[in-house]
N, CA, C and O of each residue as an XYZ file, in Angstrom:
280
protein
N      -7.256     -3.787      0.302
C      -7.219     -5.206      0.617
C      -6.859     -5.976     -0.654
O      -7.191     -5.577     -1.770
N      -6.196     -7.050     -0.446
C      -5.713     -7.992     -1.597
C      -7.282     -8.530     -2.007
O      -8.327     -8.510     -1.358
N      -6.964     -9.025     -3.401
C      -7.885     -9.651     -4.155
C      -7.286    -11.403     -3.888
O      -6.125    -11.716     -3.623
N      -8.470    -12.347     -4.055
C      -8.025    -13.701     -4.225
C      -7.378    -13.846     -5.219
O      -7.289    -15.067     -5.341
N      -6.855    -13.378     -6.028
C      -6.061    -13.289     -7.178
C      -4.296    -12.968     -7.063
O      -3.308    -13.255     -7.738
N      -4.574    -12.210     -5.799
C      -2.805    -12.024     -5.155
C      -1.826    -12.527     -5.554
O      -1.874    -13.714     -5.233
N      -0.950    -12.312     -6.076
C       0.607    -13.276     -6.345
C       1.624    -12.633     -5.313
O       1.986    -11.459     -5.239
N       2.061    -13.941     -4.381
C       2.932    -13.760     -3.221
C       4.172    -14.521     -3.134
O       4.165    -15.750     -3.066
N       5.548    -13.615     -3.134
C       6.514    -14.700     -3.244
C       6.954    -14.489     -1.836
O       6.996    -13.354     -1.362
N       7.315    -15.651     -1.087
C       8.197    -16.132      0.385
C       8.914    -16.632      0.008
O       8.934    -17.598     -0.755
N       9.931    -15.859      0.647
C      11.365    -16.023      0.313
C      11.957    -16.178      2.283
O      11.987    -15.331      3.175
N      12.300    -17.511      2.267
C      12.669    -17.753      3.608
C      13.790    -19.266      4.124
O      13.409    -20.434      4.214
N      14.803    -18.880      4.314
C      15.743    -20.101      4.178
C      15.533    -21.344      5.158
O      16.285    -22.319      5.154
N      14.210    -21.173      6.163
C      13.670    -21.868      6.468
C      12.317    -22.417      6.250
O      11.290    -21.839      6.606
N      12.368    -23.760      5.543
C      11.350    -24.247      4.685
C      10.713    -24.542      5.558
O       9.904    -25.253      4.962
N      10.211    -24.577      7.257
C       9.011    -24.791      8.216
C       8.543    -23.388      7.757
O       7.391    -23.486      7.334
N       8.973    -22.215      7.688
C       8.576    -20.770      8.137
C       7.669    -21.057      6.779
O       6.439    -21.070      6.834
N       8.441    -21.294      5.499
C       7.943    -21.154      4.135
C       6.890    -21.967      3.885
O       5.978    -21.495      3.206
N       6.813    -22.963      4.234
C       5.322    -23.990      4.143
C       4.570    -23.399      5.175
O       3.398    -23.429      4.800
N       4.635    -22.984      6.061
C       3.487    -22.384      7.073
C       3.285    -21.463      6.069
O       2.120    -21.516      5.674
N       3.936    -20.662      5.514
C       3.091    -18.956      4.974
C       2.429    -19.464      4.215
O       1.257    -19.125      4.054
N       3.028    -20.456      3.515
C       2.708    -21.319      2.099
C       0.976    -21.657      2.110
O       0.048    -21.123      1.503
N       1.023    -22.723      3.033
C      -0.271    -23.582      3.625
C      -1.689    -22.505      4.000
O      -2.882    -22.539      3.699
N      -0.699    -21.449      4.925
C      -2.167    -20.359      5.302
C      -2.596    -18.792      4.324
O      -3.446    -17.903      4.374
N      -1.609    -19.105      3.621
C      -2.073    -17.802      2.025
C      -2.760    -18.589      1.379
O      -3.864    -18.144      1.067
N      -2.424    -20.058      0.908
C      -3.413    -20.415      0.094
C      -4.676    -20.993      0.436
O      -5.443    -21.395     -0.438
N      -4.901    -21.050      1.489
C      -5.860    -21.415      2.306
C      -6.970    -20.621      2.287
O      -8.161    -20.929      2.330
N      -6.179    -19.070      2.184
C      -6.962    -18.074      2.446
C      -7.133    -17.113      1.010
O      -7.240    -15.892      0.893
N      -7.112    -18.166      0.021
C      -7.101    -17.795     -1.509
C      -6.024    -17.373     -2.298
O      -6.106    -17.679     -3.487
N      -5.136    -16.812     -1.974
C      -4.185    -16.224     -2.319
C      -3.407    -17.541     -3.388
O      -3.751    -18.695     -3.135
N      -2.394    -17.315     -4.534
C      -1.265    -17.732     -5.106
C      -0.056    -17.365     -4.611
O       0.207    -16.165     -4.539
N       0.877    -18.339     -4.191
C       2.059    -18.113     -3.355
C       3.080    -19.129     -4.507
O       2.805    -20.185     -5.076
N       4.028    -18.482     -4.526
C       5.715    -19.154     -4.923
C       6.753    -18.977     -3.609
O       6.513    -18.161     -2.718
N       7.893    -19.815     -3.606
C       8.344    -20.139     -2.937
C       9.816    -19.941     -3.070
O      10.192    -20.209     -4.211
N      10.745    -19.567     -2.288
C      12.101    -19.435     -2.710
C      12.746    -19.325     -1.374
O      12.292    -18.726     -0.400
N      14.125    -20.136     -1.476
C      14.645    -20.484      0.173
C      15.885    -19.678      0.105
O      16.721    -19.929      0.973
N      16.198    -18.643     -0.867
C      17.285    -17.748     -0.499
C      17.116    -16.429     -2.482
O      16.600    -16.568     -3.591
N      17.938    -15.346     -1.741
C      17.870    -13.925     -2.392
C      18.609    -14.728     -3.995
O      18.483    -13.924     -4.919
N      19.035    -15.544     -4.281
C      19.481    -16.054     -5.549
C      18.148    -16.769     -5.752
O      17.353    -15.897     -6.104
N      17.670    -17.694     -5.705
C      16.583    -18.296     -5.891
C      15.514    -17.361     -6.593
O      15.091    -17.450     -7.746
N      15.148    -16.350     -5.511
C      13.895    -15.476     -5.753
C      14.347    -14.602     -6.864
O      13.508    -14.207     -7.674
N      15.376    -14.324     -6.958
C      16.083    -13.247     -8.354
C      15.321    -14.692     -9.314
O      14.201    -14.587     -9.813
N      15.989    -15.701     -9.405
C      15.565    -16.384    -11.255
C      14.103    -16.286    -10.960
O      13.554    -15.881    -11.984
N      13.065    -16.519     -9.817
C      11.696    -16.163    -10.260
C      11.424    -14.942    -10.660
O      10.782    -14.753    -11.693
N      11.853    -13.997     -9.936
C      11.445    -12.325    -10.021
C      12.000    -12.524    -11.615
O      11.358    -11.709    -12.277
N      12.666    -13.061    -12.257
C      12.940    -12.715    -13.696
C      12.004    -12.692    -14.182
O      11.707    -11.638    -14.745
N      10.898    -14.007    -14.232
C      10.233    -14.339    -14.947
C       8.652    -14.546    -14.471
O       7.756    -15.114    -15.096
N       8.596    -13.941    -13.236
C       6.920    -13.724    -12.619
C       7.129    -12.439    -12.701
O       8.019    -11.728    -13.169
N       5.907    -12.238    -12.029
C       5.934    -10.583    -11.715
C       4.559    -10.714    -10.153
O       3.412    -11.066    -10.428
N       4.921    -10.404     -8.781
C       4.388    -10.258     -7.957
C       3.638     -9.244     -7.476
O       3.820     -8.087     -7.855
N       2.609     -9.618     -6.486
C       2.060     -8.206     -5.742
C       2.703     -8.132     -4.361
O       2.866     -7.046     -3.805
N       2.952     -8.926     -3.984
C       4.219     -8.888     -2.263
C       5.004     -9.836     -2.335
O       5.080    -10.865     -3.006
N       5.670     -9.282     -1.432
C       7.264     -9.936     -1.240
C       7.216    -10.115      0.307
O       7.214     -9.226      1.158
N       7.175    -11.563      0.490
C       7.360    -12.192      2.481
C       8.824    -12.255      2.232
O       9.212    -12.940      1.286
N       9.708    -11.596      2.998
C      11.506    -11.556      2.985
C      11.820    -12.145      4.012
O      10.917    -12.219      4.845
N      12.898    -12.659      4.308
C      13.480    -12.884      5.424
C      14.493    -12.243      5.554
O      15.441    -12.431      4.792
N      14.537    -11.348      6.532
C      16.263    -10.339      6.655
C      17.275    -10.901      6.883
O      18.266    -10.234      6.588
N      17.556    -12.310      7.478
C      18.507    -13.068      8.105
C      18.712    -14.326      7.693
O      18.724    -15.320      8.419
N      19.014    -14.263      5.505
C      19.281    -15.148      5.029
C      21.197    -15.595      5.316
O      21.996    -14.795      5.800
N      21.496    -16.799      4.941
C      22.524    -17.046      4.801
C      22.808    -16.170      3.216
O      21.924    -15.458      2.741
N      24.053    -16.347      2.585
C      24.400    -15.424      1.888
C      24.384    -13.938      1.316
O      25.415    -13.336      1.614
N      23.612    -13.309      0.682
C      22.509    -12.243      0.494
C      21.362    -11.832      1.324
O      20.255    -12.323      1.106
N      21.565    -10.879      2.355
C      20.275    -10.650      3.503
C      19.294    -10.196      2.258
O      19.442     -9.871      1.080
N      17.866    -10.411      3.485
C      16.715     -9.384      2.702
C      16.680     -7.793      2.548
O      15.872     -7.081      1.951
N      18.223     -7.356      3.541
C      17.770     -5.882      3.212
C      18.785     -5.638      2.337
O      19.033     -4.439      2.211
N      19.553     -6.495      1.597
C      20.431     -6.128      0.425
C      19.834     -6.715     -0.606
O      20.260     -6.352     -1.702
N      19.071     -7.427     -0.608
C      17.989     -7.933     -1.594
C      17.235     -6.885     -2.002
O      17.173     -6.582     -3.193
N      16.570     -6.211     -1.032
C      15.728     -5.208     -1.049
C      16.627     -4.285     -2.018
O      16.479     -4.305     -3.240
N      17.390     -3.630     -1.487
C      18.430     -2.829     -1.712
C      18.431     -2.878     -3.318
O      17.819     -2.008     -3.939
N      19.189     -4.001     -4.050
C      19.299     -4.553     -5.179
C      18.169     -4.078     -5.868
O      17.961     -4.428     -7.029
């Protein structure tokens, strides 16, 4: 089980989907970052370092499973 300490990035090109995950991880203790496409989440992933990754497979430009991939 996650610790309240969790670092969670959502990565979702729809910002309703992304404030819902947003609103009920931190609700439920967790630290969440935010990113609305696979370029975005690359300049955080530079410079955080996470314990999960919320993807969306069915971004515009770069999907999540070539993200993954990468």
């Amino acid at each position: 089980m996650f610790s309240a300490k969790t670092h969670i990035l959502i990565v979702d090109d729809d910002a309703r989907i992304r404030d819902l995950l947003h609103r009920a991880l931190s609700k439920a203790g967790y630290v969440t970052a935010m990113a609305p496409d696979a370029a975005a989440a690359q300049e955080i992933l530079d410079v955080c370092a996470f314990d999960l990754i919320i993807l969306d497979i069915m971004m515009p430009g770069e999907t999540g499973l070539d993200f993954t991939k990468r």
